[in-house]
C-alpha positions in Angstrom: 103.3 93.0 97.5 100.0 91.6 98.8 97.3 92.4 96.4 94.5 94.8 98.4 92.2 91.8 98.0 94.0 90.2 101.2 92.8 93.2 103.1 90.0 92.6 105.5 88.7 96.3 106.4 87.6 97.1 102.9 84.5 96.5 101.5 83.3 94.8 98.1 82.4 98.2 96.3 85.9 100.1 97.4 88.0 97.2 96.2 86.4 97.9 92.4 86.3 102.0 93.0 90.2 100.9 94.2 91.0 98.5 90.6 89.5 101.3 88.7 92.1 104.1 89.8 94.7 101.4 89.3 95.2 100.4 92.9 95.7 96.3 93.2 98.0 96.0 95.3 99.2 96.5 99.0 101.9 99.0 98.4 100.3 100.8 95.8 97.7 101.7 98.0 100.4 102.3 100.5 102.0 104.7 97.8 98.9 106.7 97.4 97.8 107.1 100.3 101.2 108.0 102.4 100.5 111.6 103.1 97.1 113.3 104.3 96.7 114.6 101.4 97.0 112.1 99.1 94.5 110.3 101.7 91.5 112.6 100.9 92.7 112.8 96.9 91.9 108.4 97.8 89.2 108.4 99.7 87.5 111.4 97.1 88.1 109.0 94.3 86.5 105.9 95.9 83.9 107.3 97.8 85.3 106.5 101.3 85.9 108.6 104.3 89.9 109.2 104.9 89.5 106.7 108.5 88.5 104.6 105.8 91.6 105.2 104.0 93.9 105.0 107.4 92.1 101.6 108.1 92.9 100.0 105.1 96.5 101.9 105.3 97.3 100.3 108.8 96.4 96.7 107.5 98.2 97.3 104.5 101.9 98.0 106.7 101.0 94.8 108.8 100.5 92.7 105.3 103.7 94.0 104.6 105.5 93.0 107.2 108.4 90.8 106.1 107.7 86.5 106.0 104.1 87.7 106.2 101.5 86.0 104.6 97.6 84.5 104.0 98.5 82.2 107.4 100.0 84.6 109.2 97.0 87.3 108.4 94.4 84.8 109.7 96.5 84.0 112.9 97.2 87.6 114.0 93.4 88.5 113.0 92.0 86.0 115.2 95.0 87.4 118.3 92.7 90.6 117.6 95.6 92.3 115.3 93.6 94.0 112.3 96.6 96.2 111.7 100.0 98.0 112.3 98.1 100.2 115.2 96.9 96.9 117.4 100.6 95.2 117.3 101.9 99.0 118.6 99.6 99.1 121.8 101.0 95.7 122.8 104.1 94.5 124.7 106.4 92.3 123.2 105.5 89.5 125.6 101.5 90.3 124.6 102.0 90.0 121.7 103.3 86.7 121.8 101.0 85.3 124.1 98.0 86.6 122.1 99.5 84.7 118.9 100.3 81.8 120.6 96.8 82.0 122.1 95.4 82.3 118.6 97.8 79.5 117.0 95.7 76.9 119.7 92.3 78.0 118.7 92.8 77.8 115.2 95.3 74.3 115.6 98.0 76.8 113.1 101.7 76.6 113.4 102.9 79.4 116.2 105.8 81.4 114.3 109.2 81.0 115.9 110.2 83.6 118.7 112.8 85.4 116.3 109.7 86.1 113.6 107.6 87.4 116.2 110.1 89.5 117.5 111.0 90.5 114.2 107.1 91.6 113.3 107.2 93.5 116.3 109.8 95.6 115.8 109.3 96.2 112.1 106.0 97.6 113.3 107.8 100.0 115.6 109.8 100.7 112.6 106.9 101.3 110.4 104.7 103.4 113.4 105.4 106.8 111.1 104.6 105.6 107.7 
């Protein structure tokens, strides 16, 4: 699992409110935040709002995403994909567009078709987490 550092939407004091309740890595936060409840326990403990908390959520599932890494993070970030919810209003065929799109501004290695694909539809898979 990513560590939470990797995540872009949260700021500098939440990461250390985050360390101090134990939370360093992507799927622990993923584990405490997975129901509302648990979201406002999270974002009572750290000082954030619960959007705050779904924010962070929504990046963590995309981080997660299988053959996902550092690379891949900065490539679907500059595509305009902060997160699980951006890759779900897209077509397939945006989607790959936008990456490719991305892959040429920042001179990065375009995953193949079949990984693409396959982040796609694992973020169908992952909508109701």
């Amino acid at each position: 699992m990513p560590p939470i550092t990797e995540l872009t939407r949260i700021e500098p004091v939440h990461l250390d409110r985050l360390d101090r309740q134990g939370i360093f890595t992507t799927g622990l936060l993923l584990e405490v935040s997975e129901t509302p409840t648990r979201r406002q326990t999270l974002a009572d403990q750290v000082d954030a709002s619960t959007n705050d908390v779904l924010a962070w959520r929504d990046e963590a599932l995309m981080l997660n995403l299988v053959g996902f890494g550092p690379l891949e993070h900065t490539l679907l970030s500059q595509a305009g994909f902060e997160g699980l919810r951006e890759i779900l209003d897209v077509t397939l065929e945006e989607f790959r567009a936008r990456i490719a799109r991305a892959g040429r501004e920042l001179n990065l290695e375009i995953p193949s078709d079949l990984t693409l694909e396959s982040w796609w539809e694992q973020a169908r898979t992952l909508e109701d987490e």
